[in-house]
C-alpha positions as CSV (number, residue, x, y, z in Angstrom):
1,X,-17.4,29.4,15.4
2,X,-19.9,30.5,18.2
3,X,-19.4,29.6,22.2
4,X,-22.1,27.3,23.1
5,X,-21.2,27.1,27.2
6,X,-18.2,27.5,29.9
7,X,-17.1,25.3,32.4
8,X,-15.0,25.7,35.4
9,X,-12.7,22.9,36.7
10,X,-13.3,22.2,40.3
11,X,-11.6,19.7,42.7
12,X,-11.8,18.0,46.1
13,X,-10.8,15.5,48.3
14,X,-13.4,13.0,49.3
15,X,-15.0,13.0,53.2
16,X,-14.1,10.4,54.9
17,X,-16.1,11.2,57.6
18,X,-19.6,13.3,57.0
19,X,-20.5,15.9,59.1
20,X,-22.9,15.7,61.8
21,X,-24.7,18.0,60.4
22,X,-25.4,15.9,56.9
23,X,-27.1,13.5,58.9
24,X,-31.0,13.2,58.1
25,X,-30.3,15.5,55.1
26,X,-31.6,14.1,51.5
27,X,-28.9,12.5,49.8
28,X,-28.9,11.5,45.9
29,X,-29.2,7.5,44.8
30,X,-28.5,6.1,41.6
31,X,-31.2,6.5,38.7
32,X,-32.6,3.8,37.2
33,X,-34.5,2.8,34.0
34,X,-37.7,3.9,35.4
35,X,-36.4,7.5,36.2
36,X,-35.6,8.1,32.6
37,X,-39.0,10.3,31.8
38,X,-38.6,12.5,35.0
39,X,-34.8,12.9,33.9
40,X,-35.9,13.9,30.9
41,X,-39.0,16.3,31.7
42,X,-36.9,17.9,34.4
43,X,-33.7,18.7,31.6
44,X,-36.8,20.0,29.4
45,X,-37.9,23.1,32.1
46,X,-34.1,23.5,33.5
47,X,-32.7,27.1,33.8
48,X,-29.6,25.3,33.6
49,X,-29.6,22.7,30.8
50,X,-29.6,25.6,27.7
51,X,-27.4,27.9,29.5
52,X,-24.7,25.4,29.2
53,X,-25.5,24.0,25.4
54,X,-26.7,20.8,26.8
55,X,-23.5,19.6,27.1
56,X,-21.7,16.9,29.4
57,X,-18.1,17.1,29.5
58,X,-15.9,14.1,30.0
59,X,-11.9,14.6,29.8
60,X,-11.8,18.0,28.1
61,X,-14.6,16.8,25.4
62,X,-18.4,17.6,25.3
63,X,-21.1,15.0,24.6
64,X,-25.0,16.5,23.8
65,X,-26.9,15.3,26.8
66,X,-29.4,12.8,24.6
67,X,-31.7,10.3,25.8
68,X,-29.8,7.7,24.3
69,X,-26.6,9.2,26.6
70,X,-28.7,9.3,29.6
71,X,-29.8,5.5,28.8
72,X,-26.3,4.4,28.9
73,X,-25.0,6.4,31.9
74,X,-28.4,5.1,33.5
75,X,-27.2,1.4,33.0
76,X,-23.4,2.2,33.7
77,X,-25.1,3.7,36.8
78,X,-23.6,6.8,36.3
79,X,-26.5,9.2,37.3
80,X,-27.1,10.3,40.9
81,X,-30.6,11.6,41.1
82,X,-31.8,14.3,44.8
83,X,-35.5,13.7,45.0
84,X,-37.8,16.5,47.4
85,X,-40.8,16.9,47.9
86,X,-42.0,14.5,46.1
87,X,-40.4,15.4,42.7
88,X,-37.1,15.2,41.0
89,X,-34.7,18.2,42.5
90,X,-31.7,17.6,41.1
91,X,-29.0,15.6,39.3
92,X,-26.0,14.8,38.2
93,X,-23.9,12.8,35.6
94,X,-20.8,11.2,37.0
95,X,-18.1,8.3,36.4
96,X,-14.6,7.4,37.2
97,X,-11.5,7.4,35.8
98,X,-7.8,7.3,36.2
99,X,-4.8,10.0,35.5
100,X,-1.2,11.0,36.8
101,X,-3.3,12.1,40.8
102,X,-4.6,8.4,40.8
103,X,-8.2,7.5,40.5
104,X,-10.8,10.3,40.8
105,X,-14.9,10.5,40.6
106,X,-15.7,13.1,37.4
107,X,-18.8,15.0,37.8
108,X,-19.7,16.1,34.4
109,X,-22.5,17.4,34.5
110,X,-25.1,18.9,37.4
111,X,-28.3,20.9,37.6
112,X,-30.3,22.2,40.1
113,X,-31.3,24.5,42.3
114,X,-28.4,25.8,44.5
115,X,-29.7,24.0,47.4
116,X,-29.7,20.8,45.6
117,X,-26.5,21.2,44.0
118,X,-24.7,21.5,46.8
119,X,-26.7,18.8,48.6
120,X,-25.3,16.5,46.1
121,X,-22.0,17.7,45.6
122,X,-21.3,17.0,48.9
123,X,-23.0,13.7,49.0
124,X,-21.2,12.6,45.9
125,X,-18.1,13.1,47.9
126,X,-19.0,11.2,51.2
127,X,-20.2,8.4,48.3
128,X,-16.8,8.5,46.8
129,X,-14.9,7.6,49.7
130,X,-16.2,4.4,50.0
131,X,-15.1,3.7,46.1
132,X,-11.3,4.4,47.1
133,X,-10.5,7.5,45.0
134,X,-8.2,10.5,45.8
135,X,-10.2,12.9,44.4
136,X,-13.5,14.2,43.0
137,X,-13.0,16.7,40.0
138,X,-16.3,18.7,38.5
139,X,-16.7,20.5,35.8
140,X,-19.2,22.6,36.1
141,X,-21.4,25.3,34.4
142,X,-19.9,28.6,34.4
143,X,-22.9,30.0,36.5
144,X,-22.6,32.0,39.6
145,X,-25.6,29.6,41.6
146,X,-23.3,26.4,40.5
147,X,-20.2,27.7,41.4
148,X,-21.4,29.0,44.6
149,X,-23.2,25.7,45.4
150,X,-20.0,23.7,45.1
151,X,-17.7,26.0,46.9
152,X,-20.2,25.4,49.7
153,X,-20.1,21.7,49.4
154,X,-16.1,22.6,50.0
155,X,-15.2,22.6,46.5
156,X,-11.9,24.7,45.0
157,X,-11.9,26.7,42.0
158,X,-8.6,27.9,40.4
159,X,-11.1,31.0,38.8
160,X,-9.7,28.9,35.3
161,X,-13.3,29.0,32.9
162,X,-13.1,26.7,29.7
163,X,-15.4,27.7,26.9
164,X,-17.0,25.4,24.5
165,X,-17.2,26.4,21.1
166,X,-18.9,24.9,17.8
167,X,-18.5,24.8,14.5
168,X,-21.2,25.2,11.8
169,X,-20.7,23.1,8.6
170,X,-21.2,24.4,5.5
């Protein structure tokens, strides 16, 4: 078995009410259909998409981020995409779901630069306020940038890291 990536399991509450200071600021919207090629070129020159196997995680389990899986979270609308400057900055993978804290938004997978990152971590929690959810959980790539990012969109971090490991068939 080799590691392939690390996560780390972040959580928090969603903002009911966004900071002043958000206002004006660019905030992520939903990908559609016709975003699938810039999704796709951006995951290609990503710093972050290798170092983390090119994995999404969903409940404890890793999916290979595919275009067919970006097709389907694209209709499920499941894809929050930050564009700047004219160019795709930023996304993330996201969807609900329900446990023993109620219902919660799962980020599962993010990439970025650390402005962007945090940008829409913190938007994605303004956003998930309006959907009626206790919490926001993330689990996010074990990278310093992405960790810092989220802790600065007001994130907590136990300091557990989760590796991913796979297994070569022979």
């Amino acid at each position: 078995m080799r590691q392939v990536a690390a996560y780390v399991p972040m959580h928090a509450s969603p903002v009911i009410t966004p900071s002043k200071r958000q206002y004006g600021v660019e905030t992520p919207t939903l990908a559609t259909a016709a975003d699938i090629d810039d999704i796709i070129n951006y995951l290609n020159v990503s710093n972050i998409f290798p170092a983390v196997g090119g994995l999404y995680y969903q409940s404890f389990t890793a999916f290979s981020i595919t275009s067919e899986l970006l097709t389907e979270k694209i209709s499920a609308q499941q894809i929050y995409i930050l564009r700047r400057w004219d160019r795709l900055d930023g996304l993330a993978i996201a969807e609900p779901g329900a446990g023993r804290g109620g219902k919660y938004q799962a980020i599962g997978y993010i990439d970025g630069t650390t402005e962007s990152i945090s940008l829409i971590a913190y938007a994605l929690r303004t956003r998930f306020s309006e959907l009626d959810l206790e919490s926001v959980s993330a689990n996010v790539p074990d990278l310093i940038m992405v960790r810092d990012a989220f802790v600065g969109a007001e994130y907590e971090w136990d300091g557990q890291v989760f590796y991913t490991y796979e297994r070569s068939l022979e």
